[in-house]
C-alpha positions as CSV (number, residue, x, y, z in Angstrom):
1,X,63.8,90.1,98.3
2,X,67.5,91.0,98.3
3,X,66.8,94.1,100.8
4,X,64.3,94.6,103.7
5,X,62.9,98.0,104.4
6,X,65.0,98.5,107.8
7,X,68.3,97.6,105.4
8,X,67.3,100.5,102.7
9,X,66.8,103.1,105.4
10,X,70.2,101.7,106.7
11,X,71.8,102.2,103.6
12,X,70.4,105.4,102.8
13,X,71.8,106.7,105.7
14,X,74.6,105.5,105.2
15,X,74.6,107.3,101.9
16,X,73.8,110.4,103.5
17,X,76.8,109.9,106.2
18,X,79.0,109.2,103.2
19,X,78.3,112.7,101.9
20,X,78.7,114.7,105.3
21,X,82.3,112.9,106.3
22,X,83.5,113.5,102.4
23,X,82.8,117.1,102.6
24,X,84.0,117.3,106.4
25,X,86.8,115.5,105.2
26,X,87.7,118.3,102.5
27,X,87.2,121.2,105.2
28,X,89.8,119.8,107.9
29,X,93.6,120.7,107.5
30,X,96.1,122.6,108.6
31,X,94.3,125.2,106.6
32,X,90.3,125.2,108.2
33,X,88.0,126.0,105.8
34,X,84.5,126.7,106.3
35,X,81.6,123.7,105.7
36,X,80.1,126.2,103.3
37,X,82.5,127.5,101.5
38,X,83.3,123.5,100.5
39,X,80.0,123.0,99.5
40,X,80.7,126.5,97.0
41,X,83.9,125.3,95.8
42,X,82.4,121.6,95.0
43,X,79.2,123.4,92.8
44,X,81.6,125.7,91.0
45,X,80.8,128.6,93.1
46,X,83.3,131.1,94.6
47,X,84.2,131.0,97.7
48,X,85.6,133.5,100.2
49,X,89.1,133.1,99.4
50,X,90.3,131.8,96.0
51,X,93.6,130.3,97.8
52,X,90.9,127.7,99.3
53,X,89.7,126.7,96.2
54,X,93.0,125.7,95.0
55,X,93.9,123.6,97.9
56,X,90.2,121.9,97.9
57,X,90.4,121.1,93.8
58,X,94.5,120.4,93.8
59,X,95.1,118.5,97.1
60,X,92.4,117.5,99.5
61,X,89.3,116.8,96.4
62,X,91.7,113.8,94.9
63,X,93.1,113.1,98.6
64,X,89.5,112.3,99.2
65,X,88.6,110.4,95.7
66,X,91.0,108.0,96.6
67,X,89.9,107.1,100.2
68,X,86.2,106.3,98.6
69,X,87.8,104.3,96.0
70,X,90.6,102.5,98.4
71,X,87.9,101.8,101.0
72,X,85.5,100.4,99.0
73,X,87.3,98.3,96.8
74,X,89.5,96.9,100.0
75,X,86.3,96.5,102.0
76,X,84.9,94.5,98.9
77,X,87.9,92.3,98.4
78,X,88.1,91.7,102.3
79,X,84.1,90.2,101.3
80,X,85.1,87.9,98.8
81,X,88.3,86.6,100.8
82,X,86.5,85.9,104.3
83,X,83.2,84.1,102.1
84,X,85.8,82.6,99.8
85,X,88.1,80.9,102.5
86,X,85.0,80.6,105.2
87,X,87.9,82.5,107.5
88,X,86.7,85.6,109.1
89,X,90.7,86.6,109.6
90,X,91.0,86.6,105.8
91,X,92.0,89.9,104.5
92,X,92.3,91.2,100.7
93,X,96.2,90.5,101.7
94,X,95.9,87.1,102.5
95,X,97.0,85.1,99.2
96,X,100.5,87.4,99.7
97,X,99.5,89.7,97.0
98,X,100.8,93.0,99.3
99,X,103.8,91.1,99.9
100,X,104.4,90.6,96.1
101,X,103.6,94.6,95.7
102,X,105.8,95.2,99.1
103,X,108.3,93.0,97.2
104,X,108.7,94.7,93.9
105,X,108.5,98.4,95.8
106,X,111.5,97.1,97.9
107,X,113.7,95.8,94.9
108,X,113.3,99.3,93.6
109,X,114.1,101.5,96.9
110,X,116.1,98.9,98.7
111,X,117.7,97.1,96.1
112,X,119.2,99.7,94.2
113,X,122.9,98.7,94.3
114,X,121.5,95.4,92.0
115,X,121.0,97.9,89.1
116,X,123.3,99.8,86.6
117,X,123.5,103.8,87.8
118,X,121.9,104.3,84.2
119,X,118.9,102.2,85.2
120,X,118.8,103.3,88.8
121,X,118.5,107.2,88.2
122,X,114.5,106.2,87.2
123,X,113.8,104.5,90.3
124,X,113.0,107.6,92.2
125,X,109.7,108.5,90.6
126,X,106.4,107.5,91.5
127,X,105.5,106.0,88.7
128,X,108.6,103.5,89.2
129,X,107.0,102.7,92.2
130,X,103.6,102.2,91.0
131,X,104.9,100.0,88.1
132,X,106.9,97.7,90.8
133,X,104.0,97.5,92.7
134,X,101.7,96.1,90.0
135,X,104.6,93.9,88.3
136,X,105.1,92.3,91.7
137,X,101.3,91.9,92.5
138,X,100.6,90.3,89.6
139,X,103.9,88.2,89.7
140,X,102.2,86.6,92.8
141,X,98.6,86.6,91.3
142,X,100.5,84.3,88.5
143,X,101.5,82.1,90.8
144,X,98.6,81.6,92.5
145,X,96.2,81.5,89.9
146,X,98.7,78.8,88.4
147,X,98.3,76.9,92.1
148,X,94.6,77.2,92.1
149,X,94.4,75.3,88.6
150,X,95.9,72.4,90.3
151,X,94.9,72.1,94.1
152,X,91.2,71.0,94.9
153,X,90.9,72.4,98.7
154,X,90.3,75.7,99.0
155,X,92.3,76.2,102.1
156,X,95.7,74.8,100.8
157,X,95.6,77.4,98.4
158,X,95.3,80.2,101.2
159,X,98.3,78.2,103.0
160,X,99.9,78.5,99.7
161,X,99.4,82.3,99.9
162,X,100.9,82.8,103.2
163,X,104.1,80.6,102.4
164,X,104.5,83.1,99.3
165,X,103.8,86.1,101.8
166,X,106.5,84.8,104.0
167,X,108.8,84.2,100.8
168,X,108.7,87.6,99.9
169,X,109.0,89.2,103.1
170,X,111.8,87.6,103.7
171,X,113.3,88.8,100.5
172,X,112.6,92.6,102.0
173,X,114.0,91.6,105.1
174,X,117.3,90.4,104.0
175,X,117.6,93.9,101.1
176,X,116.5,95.9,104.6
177,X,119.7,94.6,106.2
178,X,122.0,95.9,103.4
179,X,120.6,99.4,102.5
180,X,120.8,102.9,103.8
181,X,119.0,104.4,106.3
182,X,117.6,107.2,103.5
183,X,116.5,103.9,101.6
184,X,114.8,102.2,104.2
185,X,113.1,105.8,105.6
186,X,111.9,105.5,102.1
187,X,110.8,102.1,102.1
188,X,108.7,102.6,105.5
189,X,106.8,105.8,104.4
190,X,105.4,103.7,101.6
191,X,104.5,100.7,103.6
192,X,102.9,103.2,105.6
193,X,100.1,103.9,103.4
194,X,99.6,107.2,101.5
195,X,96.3,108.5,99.8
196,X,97.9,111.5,99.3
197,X,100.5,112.3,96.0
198,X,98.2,111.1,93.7
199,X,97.2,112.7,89.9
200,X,94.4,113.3,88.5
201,X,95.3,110.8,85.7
202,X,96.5,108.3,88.2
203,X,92.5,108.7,89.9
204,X,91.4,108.1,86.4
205,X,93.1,104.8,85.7
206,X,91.9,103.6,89.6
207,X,88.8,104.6,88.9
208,X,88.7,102.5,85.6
209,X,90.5,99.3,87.1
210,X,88.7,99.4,90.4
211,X,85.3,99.6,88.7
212,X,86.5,96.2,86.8
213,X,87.0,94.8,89.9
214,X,84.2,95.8,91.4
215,X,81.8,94.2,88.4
216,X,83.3,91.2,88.4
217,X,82.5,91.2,92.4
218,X,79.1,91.9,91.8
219,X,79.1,89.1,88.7
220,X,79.6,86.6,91.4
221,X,77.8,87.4,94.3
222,X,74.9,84.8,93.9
223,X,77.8,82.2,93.8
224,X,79.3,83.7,97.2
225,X,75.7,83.1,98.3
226,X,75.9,79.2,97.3
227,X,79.8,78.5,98.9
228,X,78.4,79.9,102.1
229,X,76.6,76.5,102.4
230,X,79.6,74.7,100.8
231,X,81.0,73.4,97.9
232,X,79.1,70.4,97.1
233,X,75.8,72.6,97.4
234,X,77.1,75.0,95.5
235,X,77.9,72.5,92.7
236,X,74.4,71.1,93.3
237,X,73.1,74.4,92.4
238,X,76.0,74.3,88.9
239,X,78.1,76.5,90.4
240,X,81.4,75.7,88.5
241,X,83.9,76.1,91.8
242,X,87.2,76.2,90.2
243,X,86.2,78.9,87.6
244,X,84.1,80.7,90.4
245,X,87.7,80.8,92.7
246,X,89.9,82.0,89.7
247,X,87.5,84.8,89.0
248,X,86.9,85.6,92.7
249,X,90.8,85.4,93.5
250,X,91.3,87.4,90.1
251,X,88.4,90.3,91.1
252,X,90.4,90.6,94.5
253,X,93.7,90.8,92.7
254,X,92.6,93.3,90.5
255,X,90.7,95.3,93.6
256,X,94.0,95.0,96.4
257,X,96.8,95.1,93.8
258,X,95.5,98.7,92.3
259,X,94.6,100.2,96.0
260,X,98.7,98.6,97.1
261,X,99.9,100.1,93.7
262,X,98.5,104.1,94.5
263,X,98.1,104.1,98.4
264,X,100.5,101.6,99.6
265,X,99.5,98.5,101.6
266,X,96.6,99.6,103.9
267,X,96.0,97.8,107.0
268,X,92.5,97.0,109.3
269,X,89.5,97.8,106.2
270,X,89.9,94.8,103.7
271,X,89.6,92.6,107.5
272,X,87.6,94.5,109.9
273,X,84.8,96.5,107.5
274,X,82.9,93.4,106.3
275,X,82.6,92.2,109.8
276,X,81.3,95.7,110.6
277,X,79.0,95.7,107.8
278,X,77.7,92.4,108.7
279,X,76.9,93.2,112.0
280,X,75.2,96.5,111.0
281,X,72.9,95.1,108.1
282,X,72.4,91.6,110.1
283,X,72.2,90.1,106.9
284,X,74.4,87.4,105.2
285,X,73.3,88.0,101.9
286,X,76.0,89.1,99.7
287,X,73.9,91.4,97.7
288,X,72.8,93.6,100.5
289,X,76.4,93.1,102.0
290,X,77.9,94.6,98.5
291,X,76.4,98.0,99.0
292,X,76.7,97.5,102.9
293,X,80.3,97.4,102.2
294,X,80.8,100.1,99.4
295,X,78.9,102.8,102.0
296,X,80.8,101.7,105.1
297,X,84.8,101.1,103.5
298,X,84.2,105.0,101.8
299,X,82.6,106.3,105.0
300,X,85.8,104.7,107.4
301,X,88.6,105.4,105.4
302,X,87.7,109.0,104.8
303,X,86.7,109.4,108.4
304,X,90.4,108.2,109.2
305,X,91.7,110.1,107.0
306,X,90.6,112.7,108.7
307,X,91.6,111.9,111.7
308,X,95.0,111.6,110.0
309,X,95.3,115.4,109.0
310,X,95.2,117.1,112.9
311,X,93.5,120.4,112.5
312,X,95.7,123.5,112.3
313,X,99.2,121.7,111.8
314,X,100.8,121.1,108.8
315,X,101.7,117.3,109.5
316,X,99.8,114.2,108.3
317,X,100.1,111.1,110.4
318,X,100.1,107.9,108.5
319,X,97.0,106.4,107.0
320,X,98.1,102.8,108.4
321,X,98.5,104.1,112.3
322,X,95.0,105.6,112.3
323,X,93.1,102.9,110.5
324,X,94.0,100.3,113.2
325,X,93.9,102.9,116.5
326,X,90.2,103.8,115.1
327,X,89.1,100.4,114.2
328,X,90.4,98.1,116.3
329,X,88.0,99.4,119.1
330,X,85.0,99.4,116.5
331,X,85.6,96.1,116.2
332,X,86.0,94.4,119.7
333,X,82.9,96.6,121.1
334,X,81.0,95.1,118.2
335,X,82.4,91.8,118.9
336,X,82.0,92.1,122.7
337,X,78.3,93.4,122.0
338,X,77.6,90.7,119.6
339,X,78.5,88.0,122.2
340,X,76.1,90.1,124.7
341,X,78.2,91.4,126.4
342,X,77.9,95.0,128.3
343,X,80.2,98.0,128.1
């Protein structure tokens, strides 16, 4: 039985909070529109003021679309990193994929100076960023698929990772030392995290990539199942474990590089939520912890982004800030409770 009955009330509910913190999500602002008049908009219905309807459809609908597909496919990744490495710090991050995407975003806003005036005047777009986000993540997903070919032991490869994080940060640090202070505002607000700015187009190709990512997860869920009581049971069981890591590093590539690429490097869900969801669904079963994870990343992020966009000003805080003030806690009570512990 891949779920009991207590887990498909659970995740039902969870369905049903998903719905409710979407459409509160779409009503908070510095404009406040009504619960209902969201619910009007979303069916094609009017709603009291046709200036809402605009803001709902151009700016806070794909604002939203992007926090359901950022949190689950980091929450998702963050699963197959932690089962992968048997490290419950492993994060979608953790094989320096961000830090290649950090890397190529930085060559473009900080290392300007490197590039003909000609070439340079196209850096400025969002697109340029987007495409020096992906050409950096897979630069590093190269490498380290390259690596993984050769090494045996599973945890040298995630040491591998970290060196190439550390590489490429200190590449940023060193083009942070000689540019601007315009560039390097610049720079921060993107490593900030943004799920805002995003087209309609741009939703369409993350929806497409992410949802390859997301099969390929689910393709190799029965072999999570088997590493969880090692290697050498999983190859009892023919699990092949070198073609099982590629794919699984690849699915988490494809899953972290395309959320870093539209929304920046986001911190706290990829780690914290599949500890969350575990504790939640008591289950280690990654079928049930699939779902578990789709509901809860979604439900989070969009809850955070919420948080992020106070109600009645006009300022957003950044996505990054509020994702670690409101889950840190989450997780340390858990933790604390899980220990037994007593608040």
């Amino acid at each position: 039985m891949l779920f009991t009955s207590k887990q498909k009330i659970l995740a039902f509910g969870l369905f049903l909070i998903l719905i409710l913190v979407f459409i509160l999500n779409l009503s908070i602002g510095s404009v406040q529109i009504a619960f209902k008049d969201v619910v009007s908009i979303l069916i094609f219905q009017d709603a009291d003021k046709e200036s809402w309807k605009y803001i709902i459809l151009n700016y806070r609908l794909p604002k939203a679309i992007v926090a359901v597909l950022v949190g689950m496919a980091l929450s998702i990744s963050g699963m197959l990193m932690q089962t992968l490495f048997k490290n419950p710090m492993a994060d979608p991050y953790v094989l320096g994929l961000s830090s290649g995407s950090s890397l190529g975003v930085a060559l473009v806003i900080l290392g300007g100076s490197l590039f003909p005036f000609a070439v340079k005047q196209y850096f400025t777009s969002s697109l340029a960023l987007v495409l020096a986000s992906v050409l950096g993540s897979l630069l590093v997903l190269f490498i380290i698929l390259l690596v993984s070919r050769k090494i045996r032991d599973t945890m040298t490869l995630l040491i591998v990772g970290l060196m190439f994080g550390s590489f490429a940060g200190a590449i940023v640090g060193v083009l942070s030392y000689f540019s601007s202070a315009e560039e390097l505002k610049k720079f921060t607000f993107w490593s900030l995290g943004s799920l805002g700015n995003v087209t309609w187009q741009n939703i369409l190709i993350m929806t497409l990539v992410i949802f390859i990512g997301l099969l390929l997860s689910f393709r190799y869920l029965k072999t999570l199942n088997a590493l969880l009581l090692g290697e050498n049971y999983a190859r009892s069981l023919g699990v092949n474990i070198k073609k099982s890591r590629v794919l699984i590093i690849l699915a988490t590539a494809i899953l972290s590089g395309t959320c870093t690429a539209f929304a920046g490097p986001i911190a706290f869900v990829g780690l914290a939520i599949p500890h969350i969801t575990k504790m939640i669904f008591k289950s280690s079963n990654h079928f049930c912890l699939f779902f578990g994870n789709l509901l809860l990343g979604a439900i989070i992020l969009l809850f955070c982004d919420a948080v992020c966009q106070l109600p009645g000003e006009s300022f957003i805080l950044p996505i990054n800030a509020i994702t670690s003030i409101v889950g840190a806690p989450i997780v340390i009570y858990l933790l604390l409770r899980k220990q037994g512990f007593r608040t």
